[in-house]
CHARMM internal coordinates of N, CA and C (Angstrom, degrees):
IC EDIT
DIST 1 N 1 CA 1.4336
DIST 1 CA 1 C 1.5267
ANGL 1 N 1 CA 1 C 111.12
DIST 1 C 2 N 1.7352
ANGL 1 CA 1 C 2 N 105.90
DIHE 1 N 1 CA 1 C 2 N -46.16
DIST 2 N 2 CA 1.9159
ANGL 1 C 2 N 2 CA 92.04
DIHE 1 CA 1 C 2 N 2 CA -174.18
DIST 2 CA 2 C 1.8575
ANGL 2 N 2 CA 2 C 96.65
DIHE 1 C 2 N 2 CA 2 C -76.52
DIST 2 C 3 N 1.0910
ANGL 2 CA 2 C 3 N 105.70
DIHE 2 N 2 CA 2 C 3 N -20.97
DIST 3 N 3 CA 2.2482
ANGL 2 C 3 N 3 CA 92.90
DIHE 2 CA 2 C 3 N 3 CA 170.42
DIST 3 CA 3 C 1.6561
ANGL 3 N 3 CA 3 C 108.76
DIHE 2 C 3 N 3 CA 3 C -59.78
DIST 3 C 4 N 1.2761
ANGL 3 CA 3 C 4 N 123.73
DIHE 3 N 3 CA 3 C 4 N -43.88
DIST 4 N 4 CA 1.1937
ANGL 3 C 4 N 4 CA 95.74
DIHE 3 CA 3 C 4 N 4 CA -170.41
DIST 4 CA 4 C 1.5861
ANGL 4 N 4 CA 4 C 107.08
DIHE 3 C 4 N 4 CA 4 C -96.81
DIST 4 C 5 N 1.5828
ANGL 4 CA 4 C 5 N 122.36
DIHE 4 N 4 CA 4 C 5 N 16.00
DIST 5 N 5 CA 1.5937
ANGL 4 C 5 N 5 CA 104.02
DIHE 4 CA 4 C 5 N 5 CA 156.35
DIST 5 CA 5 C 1.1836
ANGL 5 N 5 CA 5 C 109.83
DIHE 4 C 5 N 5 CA 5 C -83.07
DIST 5 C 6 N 1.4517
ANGL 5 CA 5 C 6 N 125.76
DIHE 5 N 5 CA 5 C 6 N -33.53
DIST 6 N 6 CA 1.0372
ANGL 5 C 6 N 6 CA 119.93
DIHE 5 CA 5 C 6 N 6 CA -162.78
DIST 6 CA 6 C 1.3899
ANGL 6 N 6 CA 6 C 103.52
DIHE 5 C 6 N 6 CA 6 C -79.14
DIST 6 C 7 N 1.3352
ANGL 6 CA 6 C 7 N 142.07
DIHE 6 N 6 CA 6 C 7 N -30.20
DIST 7 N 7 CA 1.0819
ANGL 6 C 7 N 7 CA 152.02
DIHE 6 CA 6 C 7 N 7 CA 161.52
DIST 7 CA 7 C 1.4504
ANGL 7 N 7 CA 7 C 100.78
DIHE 6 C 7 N 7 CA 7 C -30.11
DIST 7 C 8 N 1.6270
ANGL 7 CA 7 C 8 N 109.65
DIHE 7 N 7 CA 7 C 8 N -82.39
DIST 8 N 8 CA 1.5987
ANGL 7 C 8 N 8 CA 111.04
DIHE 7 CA 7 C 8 N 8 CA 179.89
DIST 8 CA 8 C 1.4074
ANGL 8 N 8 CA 8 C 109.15
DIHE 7 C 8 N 8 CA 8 C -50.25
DIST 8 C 9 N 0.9526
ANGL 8 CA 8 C 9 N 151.98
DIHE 8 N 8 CA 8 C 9 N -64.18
DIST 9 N 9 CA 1.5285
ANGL 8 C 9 N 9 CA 121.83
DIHE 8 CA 8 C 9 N 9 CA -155.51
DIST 9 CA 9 C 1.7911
ANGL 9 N 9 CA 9 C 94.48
DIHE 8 C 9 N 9 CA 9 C -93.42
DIST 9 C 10 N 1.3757
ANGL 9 CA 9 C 10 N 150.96
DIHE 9 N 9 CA 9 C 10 N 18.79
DIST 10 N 10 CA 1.5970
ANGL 9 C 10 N 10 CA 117.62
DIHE 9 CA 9 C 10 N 10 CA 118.85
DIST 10 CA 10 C 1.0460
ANGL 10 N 10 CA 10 C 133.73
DIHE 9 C 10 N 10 CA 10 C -28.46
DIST 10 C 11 N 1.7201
ANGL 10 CA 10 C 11 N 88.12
DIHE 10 N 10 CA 10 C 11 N -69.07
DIST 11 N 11 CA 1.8674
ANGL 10 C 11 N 11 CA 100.11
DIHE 10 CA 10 C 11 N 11 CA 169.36
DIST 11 CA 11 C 1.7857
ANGL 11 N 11 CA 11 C 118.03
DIHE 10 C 11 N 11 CA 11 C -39.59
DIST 11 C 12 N 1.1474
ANGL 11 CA 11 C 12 N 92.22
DIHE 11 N 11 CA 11 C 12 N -68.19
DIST 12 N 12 CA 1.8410
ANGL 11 C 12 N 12 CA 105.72
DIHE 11 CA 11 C 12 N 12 CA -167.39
DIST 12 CA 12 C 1.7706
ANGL 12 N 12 CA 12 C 98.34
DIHE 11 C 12 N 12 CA 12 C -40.93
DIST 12 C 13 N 1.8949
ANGL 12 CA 12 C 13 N 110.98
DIHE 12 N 12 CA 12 C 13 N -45.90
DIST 13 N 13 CA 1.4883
ANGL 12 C 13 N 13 CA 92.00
DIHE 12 CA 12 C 13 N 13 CA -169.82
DIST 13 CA 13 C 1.5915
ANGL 13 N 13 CA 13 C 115.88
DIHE 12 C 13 N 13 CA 13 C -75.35
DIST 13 C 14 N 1.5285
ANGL 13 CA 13 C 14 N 110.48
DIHE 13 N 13 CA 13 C 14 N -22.24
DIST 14 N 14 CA 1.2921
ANGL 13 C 14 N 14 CA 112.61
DIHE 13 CA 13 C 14 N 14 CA 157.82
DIST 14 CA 14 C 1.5917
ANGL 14 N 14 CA 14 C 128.28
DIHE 13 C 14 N 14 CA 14 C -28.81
DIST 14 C 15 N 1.7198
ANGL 14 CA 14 C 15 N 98.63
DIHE 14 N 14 CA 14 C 15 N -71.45
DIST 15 N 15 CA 1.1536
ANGL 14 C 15 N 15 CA 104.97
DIHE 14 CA 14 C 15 N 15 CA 168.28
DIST 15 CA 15 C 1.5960
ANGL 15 N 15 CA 15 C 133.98
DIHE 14 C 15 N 15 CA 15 C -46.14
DIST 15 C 16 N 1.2175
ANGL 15 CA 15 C 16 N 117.65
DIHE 15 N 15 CA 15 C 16 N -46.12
DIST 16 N 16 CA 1.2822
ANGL 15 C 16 N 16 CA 117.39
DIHE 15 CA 15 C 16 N 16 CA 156.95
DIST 16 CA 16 C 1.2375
ANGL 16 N 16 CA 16 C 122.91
DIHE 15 C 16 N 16 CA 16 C -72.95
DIST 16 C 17 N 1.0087
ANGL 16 CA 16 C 17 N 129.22
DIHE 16 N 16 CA 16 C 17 N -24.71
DIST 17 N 17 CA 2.0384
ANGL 16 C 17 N 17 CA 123.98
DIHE 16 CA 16 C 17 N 17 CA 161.07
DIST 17 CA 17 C 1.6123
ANGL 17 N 17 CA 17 C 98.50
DIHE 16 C 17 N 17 CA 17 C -64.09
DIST 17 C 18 N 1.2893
ANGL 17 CA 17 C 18 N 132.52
DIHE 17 N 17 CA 17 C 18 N -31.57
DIST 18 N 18 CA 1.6474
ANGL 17 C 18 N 18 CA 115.75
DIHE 17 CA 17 C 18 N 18 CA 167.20
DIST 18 CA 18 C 1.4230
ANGL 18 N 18 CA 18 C 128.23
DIHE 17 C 18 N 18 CA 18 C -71.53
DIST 18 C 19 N 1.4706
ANGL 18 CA 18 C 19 N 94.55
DIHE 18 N 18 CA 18 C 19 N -28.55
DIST 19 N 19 CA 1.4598
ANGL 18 C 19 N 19 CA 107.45
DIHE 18 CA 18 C 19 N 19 CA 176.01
DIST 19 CA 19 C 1.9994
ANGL 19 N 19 CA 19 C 115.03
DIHE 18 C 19 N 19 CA 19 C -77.01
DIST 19 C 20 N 1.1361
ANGL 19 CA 19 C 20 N 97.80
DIHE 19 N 19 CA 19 C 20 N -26.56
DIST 20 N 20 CA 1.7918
ANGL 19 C 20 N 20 CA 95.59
DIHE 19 CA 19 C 20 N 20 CA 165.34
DIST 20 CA 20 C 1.4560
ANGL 20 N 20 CA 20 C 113.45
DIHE 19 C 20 N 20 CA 20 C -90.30
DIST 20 C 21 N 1.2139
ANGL 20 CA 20 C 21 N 126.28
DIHE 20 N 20 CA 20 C 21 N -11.40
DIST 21 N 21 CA 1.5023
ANGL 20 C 21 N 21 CA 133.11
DIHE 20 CA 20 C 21 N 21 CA 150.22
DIST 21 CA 21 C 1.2932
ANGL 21 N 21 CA 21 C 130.14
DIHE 20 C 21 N 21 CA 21 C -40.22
DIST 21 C 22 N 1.7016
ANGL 21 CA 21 C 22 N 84.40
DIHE 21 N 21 CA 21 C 22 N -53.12
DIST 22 N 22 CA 1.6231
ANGL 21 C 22 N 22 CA 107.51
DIHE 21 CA 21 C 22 N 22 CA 177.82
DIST 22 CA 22 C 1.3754
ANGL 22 N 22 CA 22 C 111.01
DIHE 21 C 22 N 22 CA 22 C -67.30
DIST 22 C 23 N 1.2530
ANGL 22 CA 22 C 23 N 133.13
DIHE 22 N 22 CA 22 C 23 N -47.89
DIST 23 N 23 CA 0.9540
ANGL 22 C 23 N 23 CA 151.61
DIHE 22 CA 22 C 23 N 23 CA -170.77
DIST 23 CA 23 C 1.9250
ANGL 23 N 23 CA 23 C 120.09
DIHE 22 C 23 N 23 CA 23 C -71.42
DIST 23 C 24 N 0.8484
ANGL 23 CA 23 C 24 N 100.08
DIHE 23 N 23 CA 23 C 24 N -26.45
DIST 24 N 24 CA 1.5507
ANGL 23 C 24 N 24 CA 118.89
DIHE 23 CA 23 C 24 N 24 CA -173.42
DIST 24 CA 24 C 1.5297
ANGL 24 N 24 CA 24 C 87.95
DIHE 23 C 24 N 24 CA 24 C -87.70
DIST 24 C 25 N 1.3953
ANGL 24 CA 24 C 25 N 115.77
DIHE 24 N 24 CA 24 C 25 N -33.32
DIST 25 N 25 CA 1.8987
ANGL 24 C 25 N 25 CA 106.30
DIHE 24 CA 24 C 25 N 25 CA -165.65
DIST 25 CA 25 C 1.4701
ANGL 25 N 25 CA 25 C 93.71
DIHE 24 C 25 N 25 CA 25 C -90.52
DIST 25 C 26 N 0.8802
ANGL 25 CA 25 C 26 N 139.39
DIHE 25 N 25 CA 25 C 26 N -38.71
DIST 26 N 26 CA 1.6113
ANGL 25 C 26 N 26 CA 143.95
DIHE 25 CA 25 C 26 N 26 CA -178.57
DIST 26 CA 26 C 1.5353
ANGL 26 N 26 CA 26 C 110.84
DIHE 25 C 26 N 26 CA 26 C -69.88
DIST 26 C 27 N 1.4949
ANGL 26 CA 26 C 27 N 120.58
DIHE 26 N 26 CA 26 C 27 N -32.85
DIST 27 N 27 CA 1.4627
ANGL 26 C 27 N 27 CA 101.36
DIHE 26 CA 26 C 27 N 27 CA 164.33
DIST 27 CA 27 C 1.5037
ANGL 27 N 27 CA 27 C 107.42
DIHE 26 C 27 N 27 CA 27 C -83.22
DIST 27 C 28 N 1.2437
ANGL 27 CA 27 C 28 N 142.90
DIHE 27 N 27 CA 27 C 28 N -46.88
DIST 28 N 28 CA 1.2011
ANGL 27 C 28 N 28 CA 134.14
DIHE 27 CA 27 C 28 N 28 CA 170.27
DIST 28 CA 28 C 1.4732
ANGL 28 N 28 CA 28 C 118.14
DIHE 27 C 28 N 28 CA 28 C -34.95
DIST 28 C 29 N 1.3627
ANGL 28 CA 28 C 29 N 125.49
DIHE 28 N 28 CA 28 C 29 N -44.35
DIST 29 N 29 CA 1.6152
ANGL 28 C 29 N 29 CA 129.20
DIHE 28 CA 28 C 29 N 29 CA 175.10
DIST 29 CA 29 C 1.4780
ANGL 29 N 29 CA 29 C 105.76
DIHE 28 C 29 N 29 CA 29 C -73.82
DIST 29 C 30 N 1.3196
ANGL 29 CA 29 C 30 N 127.44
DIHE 29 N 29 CA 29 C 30 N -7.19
DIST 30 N 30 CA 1.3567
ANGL 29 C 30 N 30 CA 133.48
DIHE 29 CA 29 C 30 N 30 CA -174.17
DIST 30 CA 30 C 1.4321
ANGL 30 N 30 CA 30 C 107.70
DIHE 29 C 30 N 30 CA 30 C -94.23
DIST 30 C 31 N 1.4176
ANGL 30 CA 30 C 31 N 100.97
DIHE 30 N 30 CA 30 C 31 N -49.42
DIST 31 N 31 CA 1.8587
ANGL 30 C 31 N 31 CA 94.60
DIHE 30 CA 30 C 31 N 31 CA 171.38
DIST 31 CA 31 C 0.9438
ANGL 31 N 31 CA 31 C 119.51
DIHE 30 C 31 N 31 CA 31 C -94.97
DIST 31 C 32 N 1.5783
ANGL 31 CA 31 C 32 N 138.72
DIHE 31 N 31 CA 31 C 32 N 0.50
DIST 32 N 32 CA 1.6438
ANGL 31 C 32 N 32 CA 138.72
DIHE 31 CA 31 C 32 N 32 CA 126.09
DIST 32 CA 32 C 1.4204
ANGL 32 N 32 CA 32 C 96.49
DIHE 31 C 32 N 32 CA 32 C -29.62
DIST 32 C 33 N 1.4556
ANGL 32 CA 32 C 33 N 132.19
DIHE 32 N 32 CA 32 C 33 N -78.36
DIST 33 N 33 CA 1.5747
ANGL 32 C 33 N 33 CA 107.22
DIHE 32 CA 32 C 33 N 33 CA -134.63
DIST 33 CA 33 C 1.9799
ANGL 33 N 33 CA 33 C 82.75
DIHE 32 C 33 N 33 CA 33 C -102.87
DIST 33 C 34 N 0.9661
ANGL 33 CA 33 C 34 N 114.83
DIHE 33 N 33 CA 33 C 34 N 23.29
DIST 34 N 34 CA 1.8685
ANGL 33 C 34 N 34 CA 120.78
DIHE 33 CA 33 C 34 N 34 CA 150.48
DIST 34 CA 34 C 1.5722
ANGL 34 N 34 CA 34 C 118.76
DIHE 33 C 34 N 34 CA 34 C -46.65
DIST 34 C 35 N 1.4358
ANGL 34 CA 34 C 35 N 77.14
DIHE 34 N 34 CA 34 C 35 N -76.66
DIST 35 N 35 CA 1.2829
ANGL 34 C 35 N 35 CA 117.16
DIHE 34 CA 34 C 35 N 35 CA -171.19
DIST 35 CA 35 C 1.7247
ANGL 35 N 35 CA 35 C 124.75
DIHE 34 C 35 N 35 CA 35 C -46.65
DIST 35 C 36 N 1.2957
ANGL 35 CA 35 C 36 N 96.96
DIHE 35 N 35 CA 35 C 36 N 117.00
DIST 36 N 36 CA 1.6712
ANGL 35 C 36 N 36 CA 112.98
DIHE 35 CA 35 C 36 N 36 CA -174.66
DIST 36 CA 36 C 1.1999
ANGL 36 N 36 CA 36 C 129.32
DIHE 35 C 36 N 36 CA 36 C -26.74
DIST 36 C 37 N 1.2728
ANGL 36 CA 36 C 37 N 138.07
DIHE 36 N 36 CA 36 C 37 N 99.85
DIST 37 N 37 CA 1.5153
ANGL 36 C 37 N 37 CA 133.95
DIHE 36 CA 36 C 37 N 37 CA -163.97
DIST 37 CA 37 C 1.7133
ANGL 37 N 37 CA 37 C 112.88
DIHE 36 C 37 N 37 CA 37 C -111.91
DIST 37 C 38 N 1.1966
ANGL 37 CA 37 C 38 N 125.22
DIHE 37 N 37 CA 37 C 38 N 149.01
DIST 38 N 38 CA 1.1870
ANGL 37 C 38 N 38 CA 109.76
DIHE 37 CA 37 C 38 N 38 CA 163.40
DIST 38 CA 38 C 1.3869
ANGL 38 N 38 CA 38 C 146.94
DIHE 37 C 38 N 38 CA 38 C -92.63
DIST 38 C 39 N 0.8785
ANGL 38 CA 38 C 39 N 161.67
DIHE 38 N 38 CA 38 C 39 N 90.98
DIST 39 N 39 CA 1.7395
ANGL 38 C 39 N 39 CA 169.72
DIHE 38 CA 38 C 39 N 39 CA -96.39
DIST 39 CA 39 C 1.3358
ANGL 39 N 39 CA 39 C 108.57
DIHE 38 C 39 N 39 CA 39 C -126.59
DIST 39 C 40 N 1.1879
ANGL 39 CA 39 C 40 N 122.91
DIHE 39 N 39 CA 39 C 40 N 146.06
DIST 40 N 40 CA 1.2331
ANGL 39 C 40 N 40 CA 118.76
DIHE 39 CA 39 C 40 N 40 CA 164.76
DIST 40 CA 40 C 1.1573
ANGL 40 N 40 CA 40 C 125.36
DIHE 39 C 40 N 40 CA 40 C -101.23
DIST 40 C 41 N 1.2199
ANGL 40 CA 40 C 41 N 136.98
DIHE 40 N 40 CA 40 C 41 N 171.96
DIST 41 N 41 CA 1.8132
ANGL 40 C 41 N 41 CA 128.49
DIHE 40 CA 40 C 41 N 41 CA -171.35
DIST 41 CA 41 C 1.0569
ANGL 41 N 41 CA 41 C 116.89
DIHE 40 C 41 N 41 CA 41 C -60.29
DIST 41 C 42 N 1.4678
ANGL 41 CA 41 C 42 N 131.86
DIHE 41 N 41 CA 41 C 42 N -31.15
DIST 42 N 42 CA 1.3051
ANGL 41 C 42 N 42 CA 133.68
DIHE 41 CA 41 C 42 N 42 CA -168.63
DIST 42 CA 42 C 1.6886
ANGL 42 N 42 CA 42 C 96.57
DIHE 41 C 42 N 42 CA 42 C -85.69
DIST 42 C 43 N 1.3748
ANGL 42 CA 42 C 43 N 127.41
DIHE 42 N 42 CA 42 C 43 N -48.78
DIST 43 N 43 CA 1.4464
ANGL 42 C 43 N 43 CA 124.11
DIHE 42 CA 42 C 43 N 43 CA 157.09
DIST 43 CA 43 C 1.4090
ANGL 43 N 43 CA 43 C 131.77
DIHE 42 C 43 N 43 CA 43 C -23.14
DIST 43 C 44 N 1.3831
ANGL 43 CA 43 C 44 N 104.73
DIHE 43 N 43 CA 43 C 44 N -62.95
DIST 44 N 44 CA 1.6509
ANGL 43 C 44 N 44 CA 128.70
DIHE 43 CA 43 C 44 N 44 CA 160.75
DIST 44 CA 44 C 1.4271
ANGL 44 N 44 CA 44 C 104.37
DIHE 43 C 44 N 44 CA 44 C -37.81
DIST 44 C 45 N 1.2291
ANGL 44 CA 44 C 45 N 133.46
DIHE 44 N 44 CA 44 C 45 N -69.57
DIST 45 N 45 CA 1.1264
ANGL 44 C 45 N 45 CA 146.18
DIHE 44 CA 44 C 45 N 45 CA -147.18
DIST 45 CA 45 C 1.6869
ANGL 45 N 45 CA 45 C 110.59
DIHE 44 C 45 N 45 CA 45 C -87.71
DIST 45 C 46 N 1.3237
ANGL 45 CA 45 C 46 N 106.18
DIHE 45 N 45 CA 45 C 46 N -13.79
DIST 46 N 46 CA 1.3690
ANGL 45 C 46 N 46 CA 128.09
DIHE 45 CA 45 C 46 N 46 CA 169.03
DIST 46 CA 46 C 1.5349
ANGL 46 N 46 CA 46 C 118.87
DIHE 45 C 46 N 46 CA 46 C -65.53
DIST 46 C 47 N 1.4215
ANGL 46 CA 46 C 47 N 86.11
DIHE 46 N 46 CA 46 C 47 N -56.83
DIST 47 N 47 CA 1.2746
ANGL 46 C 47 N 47 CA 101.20
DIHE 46 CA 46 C 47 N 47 CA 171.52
DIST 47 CA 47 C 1.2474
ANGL 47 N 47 CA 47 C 146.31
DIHE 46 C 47 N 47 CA 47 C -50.48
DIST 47 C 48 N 1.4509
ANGL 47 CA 47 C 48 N 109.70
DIHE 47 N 47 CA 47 C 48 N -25.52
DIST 48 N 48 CA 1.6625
ANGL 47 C 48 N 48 CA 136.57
DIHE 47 CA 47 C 48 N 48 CA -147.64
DIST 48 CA 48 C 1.3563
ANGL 48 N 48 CA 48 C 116.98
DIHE 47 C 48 N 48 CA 48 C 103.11
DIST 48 C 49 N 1.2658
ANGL 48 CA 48 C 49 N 130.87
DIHE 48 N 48 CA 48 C 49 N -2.17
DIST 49 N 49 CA 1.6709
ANGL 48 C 49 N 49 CA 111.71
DIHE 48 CA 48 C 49 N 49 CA -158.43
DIST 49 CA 49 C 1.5516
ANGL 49 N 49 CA 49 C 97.66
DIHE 48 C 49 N 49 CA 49 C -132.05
DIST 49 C 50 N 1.2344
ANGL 49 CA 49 C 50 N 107.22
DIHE 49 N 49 CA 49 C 50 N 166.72
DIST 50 N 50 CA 1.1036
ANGL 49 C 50 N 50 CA 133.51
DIHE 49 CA 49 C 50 N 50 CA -168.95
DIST 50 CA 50 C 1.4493
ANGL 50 N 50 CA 50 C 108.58
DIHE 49 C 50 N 50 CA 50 C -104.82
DIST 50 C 51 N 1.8835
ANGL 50 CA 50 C 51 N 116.90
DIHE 50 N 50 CA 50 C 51 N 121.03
DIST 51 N 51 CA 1.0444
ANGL 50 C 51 N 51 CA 112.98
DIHE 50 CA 50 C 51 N 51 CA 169.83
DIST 51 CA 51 C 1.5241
ANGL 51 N 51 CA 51 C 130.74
DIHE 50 C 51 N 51 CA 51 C -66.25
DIST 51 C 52 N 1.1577
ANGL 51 CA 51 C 52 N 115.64
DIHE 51 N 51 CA 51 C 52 N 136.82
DIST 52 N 52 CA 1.6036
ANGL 51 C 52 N 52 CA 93.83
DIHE 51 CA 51 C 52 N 52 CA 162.73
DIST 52 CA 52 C 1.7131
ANGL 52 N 52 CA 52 C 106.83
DIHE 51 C 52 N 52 CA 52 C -136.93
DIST 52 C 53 N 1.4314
ANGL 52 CA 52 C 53 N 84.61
DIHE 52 N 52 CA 52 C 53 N 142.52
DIST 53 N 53 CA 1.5237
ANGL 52 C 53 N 53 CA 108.33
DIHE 52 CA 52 C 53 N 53 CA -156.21
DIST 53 CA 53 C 1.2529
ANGL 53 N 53 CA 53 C 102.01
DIHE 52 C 53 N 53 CA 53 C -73.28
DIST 53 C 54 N 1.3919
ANGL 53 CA 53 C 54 N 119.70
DIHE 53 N 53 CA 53 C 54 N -62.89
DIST 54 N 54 CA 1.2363
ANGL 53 C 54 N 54 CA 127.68
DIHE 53 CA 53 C 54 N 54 CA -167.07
DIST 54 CA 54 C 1.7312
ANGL 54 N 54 CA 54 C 116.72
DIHE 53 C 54 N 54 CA 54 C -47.42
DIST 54 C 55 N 1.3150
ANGL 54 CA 54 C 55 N 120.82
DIHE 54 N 54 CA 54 C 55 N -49.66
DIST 55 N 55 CA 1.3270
ANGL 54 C 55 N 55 CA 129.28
DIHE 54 CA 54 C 55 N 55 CA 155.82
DIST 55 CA 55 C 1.4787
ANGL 55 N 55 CA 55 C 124.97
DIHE 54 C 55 N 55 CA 55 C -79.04
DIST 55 C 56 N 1.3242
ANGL 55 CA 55 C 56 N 123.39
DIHE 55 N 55 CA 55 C 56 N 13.88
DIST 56 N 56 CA 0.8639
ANGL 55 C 56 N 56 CA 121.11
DIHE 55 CA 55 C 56 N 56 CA -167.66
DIST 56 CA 56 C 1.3579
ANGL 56 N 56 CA 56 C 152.26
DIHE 55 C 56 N 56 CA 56 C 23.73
DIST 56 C 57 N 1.2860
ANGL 56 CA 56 C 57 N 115.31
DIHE 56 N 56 CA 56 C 57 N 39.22
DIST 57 N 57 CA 1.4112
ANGL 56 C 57 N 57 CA 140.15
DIHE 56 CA 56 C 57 N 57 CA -153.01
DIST 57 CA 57 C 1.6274
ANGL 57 N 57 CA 57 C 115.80
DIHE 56 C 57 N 57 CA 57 C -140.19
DIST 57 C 58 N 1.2184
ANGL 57 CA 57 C 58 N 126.89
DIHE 57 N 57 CA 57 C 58 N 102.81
DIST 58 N 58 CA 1.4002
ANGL 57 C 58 N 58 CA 119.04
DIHE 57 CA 57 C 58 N 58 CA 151.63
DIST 58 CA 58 C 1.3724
ANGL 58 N 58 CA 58 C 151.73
DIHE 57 C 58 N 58 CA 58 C -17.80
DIST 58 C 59 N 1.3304
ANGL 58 CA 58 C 59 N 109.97
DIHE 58 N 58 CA 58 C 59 N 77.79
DIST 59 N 59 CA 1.6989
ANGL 58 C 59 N 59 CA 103.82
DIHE 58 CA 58 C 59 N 59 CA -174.47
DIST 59 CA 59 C 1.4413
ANGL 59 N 59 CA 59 C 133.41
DIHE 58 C 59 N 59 CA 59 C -92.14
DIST 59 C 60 N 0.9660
ANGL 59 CA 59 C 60 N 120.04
DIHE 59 N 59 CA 59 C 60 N 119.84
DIST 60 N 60 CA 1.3026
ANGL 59 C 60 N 60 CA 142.07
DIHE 59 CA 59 C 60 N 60 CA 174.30
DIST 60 CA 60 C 1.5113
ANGL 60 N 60 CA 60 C 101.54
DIHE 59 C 60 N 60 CA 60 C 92.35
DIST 60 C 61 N 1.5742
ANGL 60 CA 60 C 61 N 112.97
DIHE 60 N 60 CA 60 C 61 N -175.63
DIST 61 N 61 CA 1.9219
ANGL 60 C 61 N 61 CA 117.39
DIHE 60 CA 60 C 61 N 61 CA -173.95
DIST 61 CA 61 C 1.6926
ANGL 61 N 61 CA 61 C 97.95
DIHE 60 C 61 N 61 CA 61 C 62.89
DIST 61 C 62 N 1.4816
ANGL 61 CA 61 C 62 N 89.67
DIHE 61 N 61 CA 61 C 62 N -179.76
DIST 62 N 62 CA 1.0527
ANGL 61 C 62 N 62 CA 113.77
DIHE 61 CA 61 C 62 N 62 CA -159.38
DIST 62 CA 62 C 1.6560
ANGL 62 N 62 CA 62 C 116.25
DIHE 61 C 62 N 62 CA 62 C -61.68
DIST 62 C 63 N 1.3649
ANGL 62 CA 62 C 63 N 119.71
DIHE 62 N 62 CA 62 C 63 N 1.69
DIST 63 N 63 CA 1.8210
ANGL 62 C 63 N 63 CA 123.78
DIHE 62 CA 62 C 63 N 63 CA -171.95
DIST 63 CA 63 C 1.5704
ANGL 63 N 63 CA 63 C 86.14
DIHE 62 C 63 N 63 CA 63 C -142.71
DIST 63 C 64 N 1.1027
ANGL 63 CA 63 C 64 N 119.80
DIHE 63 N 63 CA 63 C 64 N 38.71
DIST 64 N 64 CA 1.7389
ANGL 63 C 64 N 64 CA 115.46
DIHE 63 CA 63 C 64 N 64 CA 151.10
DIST 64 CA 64 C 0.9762
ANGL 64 N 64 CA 64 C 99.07
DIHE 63 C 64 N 64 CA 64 C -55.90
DIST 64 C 65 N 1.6094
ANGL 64 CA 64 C 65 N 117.71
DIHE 64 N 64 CA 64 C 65 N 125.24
DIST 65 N 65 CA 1.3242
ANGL 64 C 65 N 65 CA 126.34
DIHE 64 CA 64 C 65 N 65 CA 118.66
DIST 65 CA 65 C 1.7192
ANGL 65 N 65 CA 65 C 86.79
DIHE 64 C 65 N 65 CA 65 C 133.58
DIST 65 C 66 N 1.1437
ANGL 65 CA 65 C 66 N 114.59
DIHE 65 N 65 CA 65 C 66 N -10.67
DIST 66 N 66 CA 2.0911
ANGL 65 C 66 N 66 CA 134.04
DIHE 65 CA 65 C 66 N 66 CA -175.19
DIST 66 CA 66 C 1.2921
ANGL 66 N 66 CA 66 C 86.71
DIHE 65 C 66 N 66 CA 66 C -49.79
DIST 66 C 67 N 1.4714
ANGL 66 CA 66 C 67 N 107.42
DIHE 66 N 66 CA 66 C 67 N 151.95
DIST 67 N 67 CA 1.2199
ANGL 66 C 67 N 67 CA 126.30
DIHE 66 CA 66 C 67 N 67 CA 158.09
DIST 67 CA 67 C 1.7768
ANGL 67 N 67 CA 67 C 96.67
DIHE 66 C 67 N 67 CA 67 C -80.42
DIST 67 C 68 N 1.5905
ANGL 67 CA 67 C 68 N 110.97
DIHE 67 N 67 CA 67 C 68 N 134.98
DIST 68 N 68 CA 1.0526
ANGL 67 C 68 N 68 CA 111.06
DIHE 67 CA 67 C 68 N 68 CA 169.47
DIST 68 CA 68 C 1.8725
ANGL 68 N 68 CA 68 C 108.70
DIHE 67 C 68 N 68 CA 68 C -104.54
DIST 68 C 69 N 1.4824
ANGL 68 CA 68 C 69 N 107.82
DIHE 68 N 68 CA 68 C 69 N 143.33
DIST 69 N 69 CA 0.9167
ANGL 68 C 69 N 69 CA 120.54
DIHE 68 CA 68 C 69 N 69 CA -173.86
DIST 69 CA 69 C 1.8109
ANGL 69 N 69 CA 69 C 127.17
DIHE 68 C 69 N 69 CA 69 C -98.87
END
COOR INIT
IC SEED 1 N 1 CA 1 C
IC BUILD
C-alpha cells in the first residue's frame, strides 16, 4: 500500500515537472513572436495599416505600432 502511494505522487510530481516544462517553452515562444519586428510597407499595408514614413512606424491593422522598415 505505502509503494503504490508513493508510486502515485512520483508520477503526479513528474507530471507536473512536465507541465512547467511545457509551460516555460510556451512563454518563451510567446515573447519570441511578442517581440517587435520590423515590416516593410507593403507588409504594413497587407495588414490593414498605413505606413508612415516619416515616423517610421505602422499605423493601424495588424503591425500597428511595427517599426517600419
Amino acid at each position: 500500500m505505502r509503494i503504490r502511494r508513493m508510486l502515485a505522487a512520483v508520477i503526479a510530481t513528474a507530471a507536473l515537472a512536465g507541465l512547467g516544462l511545457t509551460g516555460a517553452a510556451t512563454a518563451a515562444t510567446a515573447t519570441a513572436q511578442g517581440a517587435s519586428t520590423d515590416v516593410t510597407p507593403s507588409e504594413c499595408k497587407q495588414g490593414g495599416g498605413t505606413p508612415d514614413l516619416a515616423d517610421n512606424v505602422c499605423k493601424g491593422g495588424t503591425h500597428n505600432g511595427e517599426k517600419v522598415d
